[in-house]
Backbone bond lengths (Angstrom), bond angles and torsions (degrees), N, CA, C in turn:
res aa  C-N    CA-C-N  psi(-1)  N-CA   C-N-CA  omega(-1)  CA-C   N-CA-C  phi
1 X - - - 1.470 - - 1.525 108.38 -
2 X 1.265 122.33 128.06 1.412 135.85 174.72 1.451 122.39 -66.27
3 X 1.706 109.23 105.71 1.796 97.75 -168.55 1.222 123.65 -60.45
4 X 1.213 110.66 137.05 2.215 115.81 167.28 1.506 105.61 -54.02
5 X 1.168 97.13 148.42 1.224 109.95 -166.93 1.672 100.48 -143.18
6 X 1.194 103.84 96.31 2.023 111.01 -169.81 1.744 104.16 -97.88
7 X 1.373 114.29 142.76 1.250 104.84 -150.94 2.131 74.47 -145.83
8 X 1.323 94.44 125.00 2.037 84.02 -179.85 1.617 92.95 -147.44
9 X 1.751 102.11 162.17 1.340 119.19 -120.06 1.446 78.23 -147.75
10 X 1.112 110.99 85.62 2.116 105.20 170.97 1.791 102.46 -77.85
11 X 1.389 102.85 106.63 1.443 116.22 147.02 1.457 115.74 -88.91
12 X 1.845 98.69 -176.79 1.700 101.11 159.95 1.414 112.72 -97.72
13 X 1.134 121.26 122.16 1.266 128.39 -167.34 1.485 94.68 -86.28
14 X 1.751 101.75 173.16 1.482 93.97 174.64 1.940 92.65 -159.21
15 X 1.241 99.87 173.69 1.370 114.09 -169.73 1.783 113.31 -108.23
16 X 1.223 138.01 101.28 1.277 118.17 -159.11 1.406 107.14 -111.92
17 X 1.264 115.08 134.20 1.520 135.13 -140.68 1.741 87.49 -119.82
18 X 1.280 107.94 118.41 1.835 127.30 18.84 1.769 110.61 -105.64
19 X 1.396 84.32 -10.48 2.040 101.52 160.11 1.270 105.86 -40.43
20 X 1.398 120.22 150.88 1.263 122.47 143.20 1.879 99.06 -96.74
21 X 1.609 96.66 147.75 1.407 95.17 161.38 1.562 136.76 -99.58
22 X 1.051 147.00 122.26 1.442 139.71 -168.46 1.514 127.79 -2.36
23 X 1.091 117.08 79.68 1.839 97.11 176.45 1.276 116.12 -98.89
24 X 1.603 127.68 174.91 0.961 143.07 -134.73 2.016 87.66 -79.55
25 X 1.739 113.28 177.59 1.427 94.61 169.68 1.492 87.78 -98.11
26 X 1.613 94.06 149.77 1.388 115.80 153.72 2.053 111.11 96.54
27 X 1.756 81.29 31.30 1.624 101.15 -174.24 1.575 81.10 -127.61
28 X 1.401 80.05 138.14 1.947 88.34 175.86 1.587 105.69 -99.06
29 X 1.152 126.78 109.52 1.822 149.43 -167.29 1.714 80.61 -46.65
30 X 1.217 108.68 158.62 1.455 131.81 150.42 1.346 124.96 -99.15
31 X 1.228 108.38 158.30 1.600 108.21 -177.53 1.354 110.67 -54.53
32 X 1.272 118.84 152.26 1.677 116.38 165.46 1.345 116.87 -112.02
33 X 1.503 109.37 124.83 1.993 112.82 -167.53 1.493 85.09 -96.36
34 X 1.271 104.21 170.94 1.700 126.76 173.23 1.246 94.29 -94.96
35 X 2.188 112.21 125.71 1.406 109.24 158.52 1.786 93.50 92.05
36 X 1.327 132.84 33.97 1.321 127.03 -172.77 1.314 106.72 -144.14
37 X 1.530 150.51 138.83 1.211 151.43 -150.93 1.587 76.75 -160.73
38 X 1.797 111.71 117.97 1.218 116.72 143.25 1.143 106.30 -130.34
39 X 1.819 110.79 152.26 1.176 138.99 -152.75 1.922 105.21 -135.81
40 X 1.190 118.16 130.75 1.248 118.87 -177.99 1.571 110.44 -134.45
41 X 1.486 112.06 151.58 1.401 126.97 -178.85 1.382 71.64 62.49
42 X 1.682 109.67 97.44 1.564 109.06 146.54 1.711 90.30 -126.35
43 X 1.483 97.34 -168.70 1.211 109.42 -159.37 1.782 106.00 -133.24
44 X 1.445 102.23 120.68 1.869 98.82 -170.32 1.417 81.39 -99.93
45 X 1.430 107.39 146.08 1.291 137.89 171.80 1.609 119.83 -143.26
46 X 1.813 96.25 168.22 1.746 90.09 177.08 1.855 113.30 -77.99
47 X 1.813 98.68 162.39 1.322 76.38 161.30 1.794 115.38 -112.51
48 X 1.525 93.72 -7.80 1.756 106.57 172.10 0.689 132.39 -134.17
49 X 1.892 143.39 90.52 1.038 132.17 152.51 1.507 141.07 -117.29
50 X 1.611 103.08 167.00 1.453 95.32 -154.20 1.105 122.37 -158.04
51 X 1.491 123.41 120.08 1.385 130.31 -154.74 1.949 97.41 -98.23
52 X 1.278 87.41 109.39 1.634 96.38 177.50 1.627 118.27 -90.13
53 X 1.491 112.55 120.63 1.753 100.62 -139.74 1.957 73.12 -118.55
54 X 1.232 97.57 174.08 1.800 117.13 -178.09 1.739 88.90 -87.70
55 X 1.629 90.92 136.25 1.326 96.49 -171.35 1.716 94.69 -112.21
56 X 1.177 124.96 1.34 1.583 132.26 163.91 1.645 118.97 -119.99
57 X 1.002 125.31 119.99 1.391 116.45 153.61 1.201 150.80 -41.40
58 X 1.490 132.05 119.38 1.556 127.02 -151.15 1.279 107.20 179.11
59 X 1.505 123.00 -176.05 1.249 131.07 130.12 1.659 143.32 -89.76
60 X 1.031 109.70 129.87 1.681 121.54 -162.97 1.223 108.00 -35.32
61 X 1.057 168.91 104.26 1.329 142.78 177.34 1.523 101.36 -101.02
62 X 1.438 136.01 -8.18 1.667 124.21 -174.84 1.461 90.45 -172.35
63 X 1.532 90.77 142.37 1.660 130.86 -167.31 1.419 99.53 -143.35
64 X 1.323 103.56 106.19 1.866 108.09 -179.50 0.907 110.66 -102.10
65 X 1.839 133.65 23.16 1.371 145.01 -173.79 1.456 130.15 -150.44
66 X 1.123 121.10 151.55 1.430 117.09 172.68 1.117 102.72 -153.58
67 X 1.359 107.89 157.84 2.011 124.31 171.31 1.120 118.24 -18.48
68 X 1.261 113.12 106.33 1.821 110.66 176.67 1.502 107.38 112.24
69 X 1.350 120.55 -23.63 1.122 100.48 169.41 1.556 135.29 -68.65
70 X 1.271 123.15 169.59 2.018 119.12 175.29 1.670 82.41 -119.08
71 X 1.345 80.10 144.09 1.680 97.06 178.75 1.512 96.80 -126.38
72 X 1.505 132.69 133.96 1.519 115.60 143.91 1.355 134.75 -68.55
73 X 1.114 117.28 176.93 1.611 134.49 -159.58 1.409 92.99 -56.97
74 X 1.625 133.10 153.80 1.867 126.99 -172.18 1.337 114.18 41.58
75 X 0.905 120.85 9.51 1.983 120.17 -173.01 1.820 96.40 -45.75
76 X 1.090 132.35 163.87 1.533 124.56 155.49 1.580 98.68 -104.81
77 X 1.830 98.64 141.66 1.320 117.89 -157.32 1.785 105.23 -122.82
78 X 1.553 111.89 -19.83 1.338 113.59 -163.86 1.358 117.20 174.37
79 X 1.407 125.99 133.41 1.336 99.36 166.82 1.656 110.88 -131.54
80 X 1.171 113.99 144.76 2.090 115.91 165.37 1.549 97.86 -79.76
81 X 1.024 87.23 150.48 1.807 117.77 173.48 1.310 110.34 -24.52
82 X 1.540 133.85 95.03 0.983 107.52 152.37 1.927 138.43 -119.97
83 X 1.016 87.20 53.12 2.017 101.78 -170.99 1.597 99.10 -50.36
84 X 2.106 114.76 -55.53 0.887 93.84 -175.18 1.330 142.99 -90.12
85 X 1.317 115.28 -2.88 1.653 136.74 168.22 1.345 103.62 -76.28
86 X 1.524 148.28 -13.10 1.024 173.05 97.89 1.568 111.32 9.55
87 X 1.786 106.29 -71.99 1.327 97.16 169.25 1.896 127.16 -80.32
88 X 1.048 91.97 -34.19 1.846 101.94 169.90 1.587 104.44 -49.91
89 X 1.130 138.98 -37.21 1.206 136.19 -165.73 1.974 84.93 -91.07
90 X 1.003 133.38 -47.41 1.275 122.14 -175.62 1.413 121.01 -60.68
91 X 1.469 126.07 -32.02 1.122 157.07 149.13 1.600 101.61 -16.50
92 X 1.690 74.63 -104.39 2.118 101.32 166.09 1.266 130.92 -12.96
93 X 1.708 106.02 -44.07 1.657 124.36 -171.16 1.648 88.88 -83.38
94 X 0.995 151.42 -55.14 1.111 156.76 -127.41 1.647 95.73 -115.64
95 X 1.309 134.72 -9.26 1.126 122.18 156.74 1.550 117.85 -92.91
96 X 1.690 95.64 -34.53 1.615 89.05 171.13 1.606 123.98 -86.92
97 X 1.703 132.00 1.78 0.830 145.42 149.67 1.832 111.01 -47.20
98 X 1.726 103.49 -54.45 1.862 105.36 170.97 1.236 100.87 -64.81
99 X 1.056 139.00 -50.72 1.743 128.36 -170.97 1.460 130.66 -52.13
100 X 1.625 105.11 -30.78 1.195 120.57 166.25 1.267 119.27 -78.59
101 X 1.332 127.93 -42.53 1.317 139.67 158.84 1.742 117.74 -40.30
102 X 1.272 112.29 -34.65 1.576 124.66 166.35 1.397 112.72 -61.01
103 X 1.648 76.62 -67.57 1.928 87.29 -165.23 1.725 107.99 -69.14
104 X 1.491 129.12 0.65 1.530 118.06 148.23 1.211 124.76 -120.56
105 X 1.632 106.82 41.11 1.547 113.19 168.43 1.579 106.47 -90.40
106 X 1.347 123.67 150.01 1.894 117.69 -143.53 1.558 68.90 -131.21
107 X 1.602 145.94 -26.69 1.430 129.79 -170.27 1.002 113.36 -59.82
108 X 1.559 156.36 -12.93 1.322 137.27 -177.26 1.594 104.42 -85.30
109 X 1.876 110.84 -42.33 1.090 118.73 168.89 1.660 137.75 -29.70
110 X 1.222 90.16 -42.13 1.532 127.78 -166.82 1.513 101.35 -93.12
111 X 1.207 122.63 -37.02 1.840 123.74 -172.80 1.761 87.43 -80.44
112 X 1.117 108.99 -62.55 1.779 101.37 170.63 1.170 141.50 -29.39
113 X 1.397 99.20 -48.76 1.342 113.70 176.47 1.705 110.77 -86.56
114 X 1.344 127.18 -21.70 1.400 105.26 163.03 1.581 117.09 -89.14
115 X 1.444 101.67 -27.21 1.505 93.47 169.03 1.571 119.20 -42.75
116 X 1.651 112.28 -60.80 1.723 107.76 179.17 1.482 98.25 -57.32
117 X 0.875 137.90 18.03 2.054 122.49 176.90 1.464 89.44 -106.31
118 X 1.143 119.77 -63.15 1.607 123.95 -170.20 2.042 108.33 -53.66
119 X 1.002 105.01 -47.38 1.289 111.34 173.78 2.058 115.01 -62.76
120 X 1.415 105.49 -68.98 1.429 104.75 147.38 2.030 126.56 -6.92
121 X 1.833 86.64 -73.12 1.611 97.99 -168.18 1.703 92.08 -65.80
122 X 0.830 125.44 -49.26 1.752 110.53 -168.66 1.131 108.63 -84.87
123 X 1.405 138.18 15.34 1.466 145.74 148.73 1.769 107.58 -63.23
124 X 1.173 110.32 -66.62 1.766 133.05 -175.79 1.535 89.98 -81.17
125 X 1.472 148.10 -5.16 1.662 119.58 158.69 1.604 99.74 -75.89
126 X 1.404 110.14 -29.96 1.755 112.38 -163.92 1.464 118.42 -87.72
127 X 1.426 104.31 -18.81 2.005 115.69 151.58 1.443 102.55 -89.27
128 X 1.199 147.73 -18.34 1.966 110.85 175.78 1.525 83.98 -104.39
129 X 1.585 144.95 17.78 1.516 124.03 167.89 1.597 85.80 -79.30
130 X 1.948 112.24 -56.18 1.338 89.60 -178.61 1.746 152.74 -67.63
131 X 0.855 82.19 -11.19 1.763 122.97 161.33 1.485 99.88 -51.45
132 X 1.005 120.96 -73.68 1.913 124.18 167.57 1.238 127.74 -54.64
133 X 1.298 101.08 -53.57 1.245 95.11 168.99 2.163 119.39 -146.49
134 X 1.105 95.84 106.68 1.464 112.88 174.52 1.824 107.81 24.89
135 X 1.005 113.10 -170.84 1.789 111.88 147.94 1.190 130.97 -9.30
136 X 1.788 128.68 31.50 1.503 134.71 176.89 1.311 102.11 -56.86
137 X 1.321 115.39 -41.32 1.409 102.34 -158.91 1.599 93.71 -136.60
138 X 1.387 136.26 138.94 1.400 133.28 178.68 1.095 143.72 -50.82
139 X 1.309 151.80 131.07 1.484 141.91 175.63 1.418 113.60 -11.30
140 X 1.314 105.04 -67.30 1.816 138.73 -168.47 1.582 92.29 -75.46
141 X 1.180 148.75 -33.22 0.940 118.73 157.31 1.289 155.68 -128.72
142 X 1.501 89.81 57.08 0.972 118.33 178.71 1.824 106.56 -137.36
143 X 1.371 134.63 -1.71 1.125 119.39 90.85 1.208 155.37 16.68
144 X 1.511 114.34 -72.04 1.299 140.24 172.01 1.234 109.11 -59.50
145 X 1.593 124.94 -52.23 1.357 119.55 -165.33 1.504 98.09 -95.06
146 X 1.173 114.77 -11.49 1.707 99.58 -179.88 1.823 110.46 -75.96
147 X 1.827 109.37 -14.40 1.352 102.11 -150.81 1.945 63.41 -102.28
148 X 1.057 131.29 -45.31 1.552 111.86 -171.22 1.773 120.13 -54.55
149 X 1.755 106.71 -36.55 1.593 83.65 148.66 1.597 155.91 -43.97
150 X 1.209 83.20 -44.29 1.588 118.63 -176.92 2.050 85.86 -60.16
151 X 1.122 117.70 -68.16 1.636 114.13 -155.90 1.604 89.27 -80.61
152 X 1.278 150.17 -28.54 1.496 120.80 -178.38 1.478 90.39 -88.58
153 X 1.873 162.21 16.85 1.626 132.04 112.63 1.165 116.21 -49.31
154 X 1.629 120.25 -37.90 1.356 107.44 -169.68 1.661 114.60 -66.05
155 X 1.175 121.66 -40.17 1.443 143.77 168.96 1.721 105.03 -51.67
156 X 1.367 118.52 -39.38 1.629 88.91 174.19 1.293 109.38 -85.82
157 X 1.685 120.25 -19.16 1.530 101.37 167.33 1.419 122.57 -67.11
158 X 1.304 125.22 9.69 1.779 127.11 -171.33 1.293 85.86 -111.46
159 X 1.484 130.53 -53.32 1.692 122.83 -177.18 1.849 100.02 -37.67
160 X 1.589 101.32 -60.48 1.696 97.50 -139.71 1.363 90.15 -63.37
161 X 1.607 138.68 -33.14 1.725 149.66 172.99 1.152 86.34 -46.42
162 X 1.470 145.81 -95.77 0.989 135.09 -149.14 1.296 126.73 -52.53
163 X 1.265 107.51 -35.51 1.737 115.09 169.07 1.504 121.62 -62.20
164 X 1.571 115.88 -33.22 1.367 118.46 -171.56 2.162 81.89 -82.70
165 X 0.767 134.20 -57.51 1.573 136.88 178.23 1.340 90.24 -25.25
166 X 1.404 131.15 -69.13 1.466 119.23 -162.70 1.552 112.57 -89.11
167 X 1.276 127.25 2.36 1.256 102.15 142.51 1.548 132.15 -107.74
168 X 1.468 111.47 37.69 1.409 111.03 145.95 1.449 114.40 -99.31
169 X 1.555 102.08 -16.50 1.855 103.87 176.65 0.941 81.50 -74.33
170 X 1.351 164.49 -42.41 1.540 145.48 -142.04 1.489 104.81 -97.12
171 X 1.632 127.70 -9.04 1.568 127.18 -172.67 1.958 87.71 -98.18
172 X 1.690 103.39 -39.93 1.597 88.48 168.60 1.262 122.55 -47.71
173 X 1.509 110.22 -59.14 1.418 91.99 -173.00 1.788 144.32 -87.20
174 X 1.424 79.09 19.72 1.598 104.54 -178.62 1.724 98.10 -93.42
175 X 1.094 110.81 -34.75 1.549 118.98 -174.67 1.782 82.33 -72.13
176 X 1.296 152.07 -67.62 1.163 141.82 -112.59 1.883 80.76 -105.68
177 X 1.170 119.19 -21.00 1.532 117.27 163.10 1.497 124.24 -45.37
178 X 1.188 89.00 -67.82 1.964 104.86 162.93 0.618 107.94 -78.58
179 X 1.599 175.26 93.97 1.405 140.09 11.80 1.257 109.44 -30.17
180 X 1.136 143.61 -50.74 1.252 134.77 -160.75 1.723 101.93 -64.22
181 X 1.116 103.00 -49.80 1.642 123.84 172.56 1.125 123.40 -28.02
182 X 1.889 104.56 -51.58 1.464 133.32 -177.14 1.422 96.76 -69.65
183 X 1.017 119.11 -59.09 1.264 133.78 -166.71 1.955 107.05 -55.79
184 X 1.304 117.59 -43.06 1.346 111.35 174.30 1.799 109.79 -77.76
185 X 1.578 107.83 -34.25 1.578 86.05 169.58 1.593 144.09 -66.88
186 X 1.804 94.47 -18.87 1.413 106.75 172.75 1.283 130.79 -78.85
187 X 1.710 99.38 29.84 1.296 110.43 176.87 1.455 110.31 -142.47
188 X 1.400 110.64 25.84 1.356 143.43 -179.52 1.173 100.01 -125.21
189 X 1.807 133.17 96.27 1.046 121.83 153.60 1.922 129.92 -110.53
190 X 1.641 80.36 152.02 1.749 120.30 -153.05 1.478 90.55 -98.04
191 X 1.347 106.60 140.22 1.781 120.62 160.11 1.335 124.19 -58.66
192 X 1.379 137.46 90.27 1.249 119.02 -160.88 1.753 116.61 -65.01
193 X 1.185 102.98 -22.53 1.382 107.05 -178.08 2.051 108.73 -134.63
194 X 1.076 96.94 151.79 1.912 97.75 -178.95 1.571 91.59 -69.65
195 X 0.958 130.68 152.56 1.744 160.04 -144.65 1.532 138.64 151.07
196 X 1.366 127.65 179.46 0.748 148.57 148.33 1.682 141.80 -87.59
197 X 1.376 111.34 90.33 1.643 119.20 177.05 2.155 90.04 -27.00
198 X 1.233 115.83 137.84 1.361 116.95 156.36 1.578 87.54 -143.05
199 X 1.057 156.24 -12.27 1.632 135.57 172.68 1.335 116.52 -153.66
200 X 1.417 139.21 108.56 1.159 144.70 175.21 1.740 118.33 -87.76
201 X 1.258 116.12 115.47 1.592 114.52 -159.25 1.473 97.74 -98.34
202 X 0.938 125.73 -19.91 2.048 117.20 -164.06 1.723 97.11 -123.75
203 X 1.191 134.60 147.81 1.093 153.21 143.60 2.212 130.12 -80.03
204 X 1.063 89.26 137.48 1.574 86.73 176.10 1.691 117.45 -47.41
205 X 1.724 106.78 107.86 1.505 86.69 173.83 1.479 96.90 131.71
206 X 1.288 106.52 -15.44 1.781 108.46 -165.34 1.799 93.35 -106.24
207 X 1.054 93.84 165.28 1.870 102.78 173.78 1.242 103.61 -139.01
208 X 1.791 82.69 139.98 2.015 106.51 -148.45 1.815 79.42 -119.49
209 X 1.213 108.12 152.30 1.161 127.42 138.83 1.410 133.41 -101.12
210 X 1.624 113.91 164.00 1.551 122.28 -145.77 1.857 87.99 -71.90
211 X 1.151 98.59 135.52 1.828 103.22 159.62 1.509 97.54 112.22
212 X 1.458 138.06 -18.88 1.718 140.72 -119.11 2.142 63.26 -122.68
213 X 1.385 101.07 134.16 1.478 99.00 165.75 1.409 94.96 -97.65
214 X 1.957 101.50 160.72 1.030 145.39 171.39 1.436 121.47 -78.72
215 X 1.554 106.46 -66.77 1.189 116.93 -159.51 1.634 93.61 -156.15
216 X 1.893 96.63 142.33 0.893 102.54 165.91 1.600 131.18 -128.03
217 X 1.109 114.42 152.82 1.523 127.43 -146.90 1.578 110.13 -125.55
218 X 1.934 115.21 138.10 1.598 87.13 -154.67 1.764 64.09 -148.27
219 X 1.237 105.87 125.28 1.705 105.83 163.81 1.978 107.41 -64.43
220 X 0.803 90.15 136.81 1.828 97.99 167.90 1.663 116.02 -141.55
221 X 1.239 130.98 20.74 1.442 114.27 -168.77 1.844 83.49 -124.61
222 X 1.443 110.87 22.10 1.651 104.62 176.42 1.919 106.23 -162.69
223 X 1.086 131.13 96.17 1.295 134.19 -144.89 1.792 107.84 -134.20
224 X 1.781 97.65 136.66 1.125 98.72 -174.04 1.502 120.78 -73.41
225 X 1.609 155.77 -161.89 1.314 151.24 -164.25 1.844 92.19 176.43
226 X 0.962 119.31 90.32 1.287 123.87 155.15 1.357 146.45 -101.04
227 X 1.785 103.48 124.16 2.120 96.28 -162.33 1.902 87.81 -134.33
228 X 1.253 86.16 178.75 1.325 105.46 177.93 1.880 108.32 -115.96
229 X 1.652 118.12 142.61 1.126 118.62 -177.59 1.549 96.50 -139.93
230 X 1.198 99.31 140.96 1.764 115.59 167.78 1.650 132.26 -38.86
231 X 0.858 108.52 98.50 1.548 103.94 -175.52 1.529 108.81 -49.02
232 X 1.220 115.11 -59.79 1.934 112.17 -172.19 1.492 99.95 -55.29
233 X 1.120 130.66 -41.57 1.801 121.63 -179.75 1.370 111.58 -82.15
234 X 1.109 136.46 -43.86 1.400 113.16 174.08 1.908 103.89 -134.56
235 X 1.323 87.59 136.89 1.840 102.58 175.22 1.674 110.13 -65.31
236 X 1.085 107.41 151.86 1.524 109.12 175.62 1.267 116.68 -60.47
237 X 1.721 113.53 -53.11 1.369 93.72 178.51 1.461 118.84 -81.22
238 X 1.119 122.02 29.41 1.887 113.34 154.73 1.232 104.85 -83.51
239 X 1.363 119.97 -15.91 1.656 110.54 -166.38 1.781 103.72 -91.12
240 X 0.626 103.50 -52.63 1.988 129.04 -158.74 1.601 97.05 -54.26
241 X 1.595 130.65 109.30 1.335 137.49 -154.31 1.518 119.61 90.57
242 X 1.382 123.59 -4.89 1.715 107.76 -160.00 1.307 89.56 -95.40
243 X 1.317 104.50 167.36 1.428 131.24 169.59 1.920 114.74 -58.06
244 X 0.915 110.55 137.52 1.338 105.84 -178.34 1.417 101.98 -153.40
245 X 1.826 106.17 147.68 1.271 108.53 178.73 1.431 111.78 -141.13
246 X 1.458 116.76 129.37 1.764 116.70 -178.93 1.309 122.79 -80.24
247 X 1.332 139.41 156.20 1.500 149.98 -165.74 1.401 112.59 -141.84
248 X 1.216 118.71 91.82 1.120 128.78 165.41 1.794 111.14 -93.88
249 X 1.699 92.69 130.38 1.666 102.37 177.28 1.417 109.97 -109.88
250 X 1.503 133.64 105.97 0.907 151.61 -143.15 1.913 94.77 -99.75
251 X 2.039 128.20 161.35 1.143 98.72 -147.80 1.652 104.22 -93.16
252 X 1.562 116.56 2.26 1.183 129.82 175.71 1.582 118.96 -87.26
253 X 1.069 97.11 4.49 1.495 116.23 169.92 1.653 106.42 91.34
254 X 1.093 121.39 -0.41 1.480 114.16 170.51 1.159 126.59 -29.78
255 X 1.469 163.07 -176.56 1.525 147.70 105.91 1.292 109.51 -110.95
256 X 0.925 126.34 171.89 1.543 129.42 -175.75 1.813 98.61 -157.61
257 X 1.256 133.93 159.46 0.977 140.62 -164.16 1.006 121.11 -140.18
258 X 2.021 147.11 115.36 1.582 133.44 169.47 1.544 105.28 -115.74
259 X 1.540 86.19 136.50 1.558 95.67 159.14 1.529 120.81 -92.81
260 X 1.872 105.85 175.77 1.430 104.91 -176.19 1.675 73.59 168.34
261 X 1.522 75.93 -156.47 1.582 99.38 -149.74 1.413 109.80 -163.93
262 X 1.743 113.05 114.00 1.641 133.45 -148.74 1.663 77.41 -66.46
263 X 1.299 104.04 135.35 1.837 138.63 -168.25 1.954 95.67 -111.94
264 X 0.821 106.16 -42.88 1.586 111.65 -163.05 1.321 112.24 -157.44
265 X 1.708 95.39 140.05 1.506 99.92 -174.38 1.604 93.98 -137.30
266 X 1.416 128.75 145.18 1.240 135.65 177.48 1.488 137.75 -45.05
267 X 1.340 156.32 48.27 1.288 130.33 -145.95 1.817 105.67 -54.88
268 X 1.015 111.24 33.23 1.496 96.58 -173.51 1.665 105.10 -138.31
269 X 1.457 134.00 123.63 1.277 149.69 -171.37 1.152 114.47 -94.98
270 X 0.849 115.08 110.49 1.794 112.24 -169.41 1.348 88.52 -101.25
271 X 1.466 103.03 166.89 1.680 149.60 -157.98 1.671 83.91 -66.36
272 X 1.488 108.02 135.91 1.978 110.20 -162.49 1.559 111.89 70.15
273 X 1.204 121.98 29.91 1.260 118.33 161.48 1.811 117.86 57.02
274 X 1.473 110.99 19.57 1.298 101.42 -171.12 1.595 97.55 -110.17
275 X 1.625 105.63 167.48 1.854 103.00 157.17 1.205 92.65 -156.36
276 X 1.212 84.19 170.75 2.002 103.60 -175.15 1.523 133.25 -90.66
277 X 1.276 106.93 141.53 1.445 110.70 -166.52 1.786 106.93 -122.68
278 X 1.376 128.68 145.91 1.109 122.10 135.74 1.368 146.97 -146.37
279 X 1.165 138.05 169.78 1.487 125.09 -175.21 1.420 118.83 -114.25
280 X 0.821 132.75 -157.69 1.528 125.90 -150.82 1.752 82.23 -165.62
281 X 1.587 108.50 121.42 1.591 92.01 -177.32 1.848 88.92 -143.39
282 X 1.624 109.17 145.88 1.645 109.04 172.21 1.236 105.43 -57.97
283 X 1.578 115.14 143.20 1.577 120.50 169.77 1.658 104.26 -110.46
284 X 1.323 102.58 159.09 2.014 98.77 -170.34 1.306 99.92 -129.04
285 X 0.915 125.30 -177.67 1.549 128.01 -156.86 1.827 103.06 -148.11
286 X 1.489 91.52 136.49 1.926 95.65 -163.24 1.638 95.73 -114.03
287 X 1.559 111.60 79.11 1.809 112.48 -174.28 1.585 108.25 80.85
288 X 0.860 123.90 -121.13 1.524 108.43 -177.62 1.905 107.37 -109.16
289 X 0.810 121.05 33.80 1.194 116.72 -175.70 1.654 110.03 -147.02
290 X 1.673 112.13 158.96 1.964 99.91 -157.58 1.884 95.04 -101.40
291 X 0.849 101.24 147.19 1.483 107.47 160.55 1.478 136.44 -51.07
292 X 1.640 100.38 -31.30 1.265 93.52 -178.76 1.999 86.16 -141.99
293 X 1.421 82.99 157.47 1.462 103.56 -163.53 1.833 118.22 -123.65
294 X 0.996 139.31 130.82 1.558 136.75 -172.67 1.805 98.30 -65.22
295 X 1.318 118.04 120.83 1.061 126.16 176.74 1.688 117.07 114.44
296 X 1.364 99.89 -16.09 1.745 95.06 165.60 1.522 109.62 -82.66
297 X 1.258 91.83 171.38 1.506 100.52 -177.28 1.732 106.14 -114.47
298 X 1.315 92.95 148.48 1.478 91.31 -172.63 1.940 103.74 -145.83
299 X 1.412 105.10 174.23 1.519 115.06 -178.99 1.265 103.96 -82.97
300 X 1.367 138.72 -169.13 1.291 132.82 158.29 2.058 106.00 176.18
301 X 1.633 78.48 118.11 1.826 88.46 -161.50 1.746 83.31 -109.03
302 X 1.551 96.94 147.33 1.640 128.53 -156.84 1.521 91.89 -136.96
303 X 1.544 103.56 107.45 1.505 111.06 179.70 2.068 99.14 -89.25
C-alpha cells in the first residue's frame, strides 16, 4: 500500500455570515452572526518603523536613550559634535544682526535730506539778494547753488537705493544664518515618530557617518493585524472602513481583545480567490510592557 502523504497550507480562514464556511473535520463550526467576517491565523505587525541615521558626520558626543525606552514624537535622541557649526551659526547671526542694523539706520537718509534743504535755502537767499539788489551775487554763482540743489535731491534718491540694497543684503544674510541653524540642528537628532528604542547601534565616542543609523524606533501603542477574506463572499468595498477587533489567546488561557478599523484592503486577488485586508487596532500596555506584540498571531472579526 502506497503511504499518504498530507501536505497543509495555513491560510486566514474566515467564517462567512450567515454561511458557515467549510472547516476542517473534527473542528467544532462556530455560530454564524449576520454582518460578521471572522478571520483566523492573522498576522500582527508593525505599522512604523524607523531607523533614524546621523544626517552629518562626526563624533557622537550624546545618546539620551537606550533599549526599551518610549520616546515621544521630536523627543531628542542624540547629538554629533557640534562646537563647530555652533560657532559659524554664531558668526552668521551676528553678521546678519549688523546688516539689519544698516539696512534700518534712517541717518544717511536724514543727512540727505537736510543737506538738499541747506543747499535749497542758500539757493532762494541768492535769488531775493538778487531780487534787491541787481548782480548781488553772480551769474556763475549762482549757478553753482542752483546745480548743488539739484545734486543734494539727487543724493537722497542714492541714500534711500542704497538703503533698500542693504536690506536685501540683510535678508541674505539672515537666510545664510539659518542654514547655518539648519546645519547645527542636523546634528541634533529628534524621534521622528513616538515609539519604542528596540536597538541602539553607535555608542558615545564613536564617529558615524551621514546615512549609518543610530537608533532604532518601532511604533507599538498602534499595530497592524493582517488576514485574508474571500472575494466571492464579501466585496472589498464592504470591508474597507468597518470596525474590526483582534483576539489574541494568550498560553494560560487569557484573551485580551483590540479594536480598530480595516485601513486597507487589497486591489489584488490572489490565486484561491482570496486578497488581503488589514486593520490598524490600539494596543494597551499591562505595567510596563504591551499586550500585543508584531509577530503573534491573532483572530480578527470584521463587522
Amino acid at each position: 500500500m502506497r503511504p499518504l502523504v498530507a501536505v497543509f497550507v495555513v491560510v486566514c480562514q474566515f467564517a462567512v455570515t450567515p454561511a458557515v464556511a467549510e472547516r476542517p473535520t473534527g473542528v467544532a463550526p462556530q455560530p454564524a452572526t449576520e454582518g460578521i467576517v471572522r478571520l483566523s491565523h492573522c498576522l500582527v505587525s508593525l505599522i512604523d518603523e524607523v531607523d533614524v541615521p546621523a544626517e552629518k558626520e562626526g563624533v557622537l558626543t550624546s545618546l539620551a536613550v537606550r533599549e526599551g525606552d518610549y520616546v515621544e514624537h521630536r523627543a531628542a535622541l542624540g547629538t554629533i559634535d557640534e562646537a563647530q557649526a555652533a560657532f559659524q551659526h554664531e558668526a552668521a547671526a551676528a553678521e546678519a544682526d549688523a546688516a539689519q542694523a544698516r539696512a534700518g539706520n534712517p541717518l544717511e537718509v536724514d543727512y540727505a535730506v537736510a543737506t538738499h534743504r541747506s543747499a535749497e535755502a542758500e539757493y532762494k537767499i541768492a535769488l531775493s539778494a538778487n531780487a534787491k539788489q541787481p548782480n548781488a551775487v553772480s551769474a556763475v554763482e549762482l549757478e553753482k547753488l542752483r546745480l548743488a540743489v539739484e545734486q543734494a535731491r539727487i543724493k537722497i534718491g542714492v541714500t534711500e537705493f542704497d538703503r533698500s540694497l542693504r536690506a536685501i543684503e540683510a535678508r541674505g544674510y539672515q537666510a545664510k544664518a539659518r542654514l547655518t541653524q539648519v546645519d547645527v540642528d542636523r546634528r541634533r537628532m529628534l524621534a521622528p515618530i513616538a515609539g519604542e528604542v528596540v536597538e541602539v547601534f553607535h555608542s558615545p565616542g564613536e564617529w558615524v557617518a551621514p546615512g549609518k543609523p543610530i537608533v532604532r524606533l518601532v511604533r507599538l501603542d498602534r499595530l497592524r493585524v493582517e488576514g485574508f477574506v474571500r472575494f466571492s463572499e464579501h466585496a472589498p468595498g464592504k470591508i474597507l472602513g468597518r470596525e474590526a477587533a483582534a483576539t489574541i489567546r494568550f498560553d494560560d488561557g487569557r484573551e485580551e481583545t483590540f479594536t480598530g478599523t480595516v485601513s486597507y484592503v487589497s486591489p489584488i486577488v490572489q490565486p484561491g480567490g482570496e486578497y488581503r485586508v488589514w486593520a490598524e487596532v490600539e494596543n494597551r500596555r499591562a505595567g510596563r510592557h504591551w499586550l500585543l506584540s508584531p509577530g503573534l498571531e491573532a483572530e480578527m472579526t470584521i463587522r
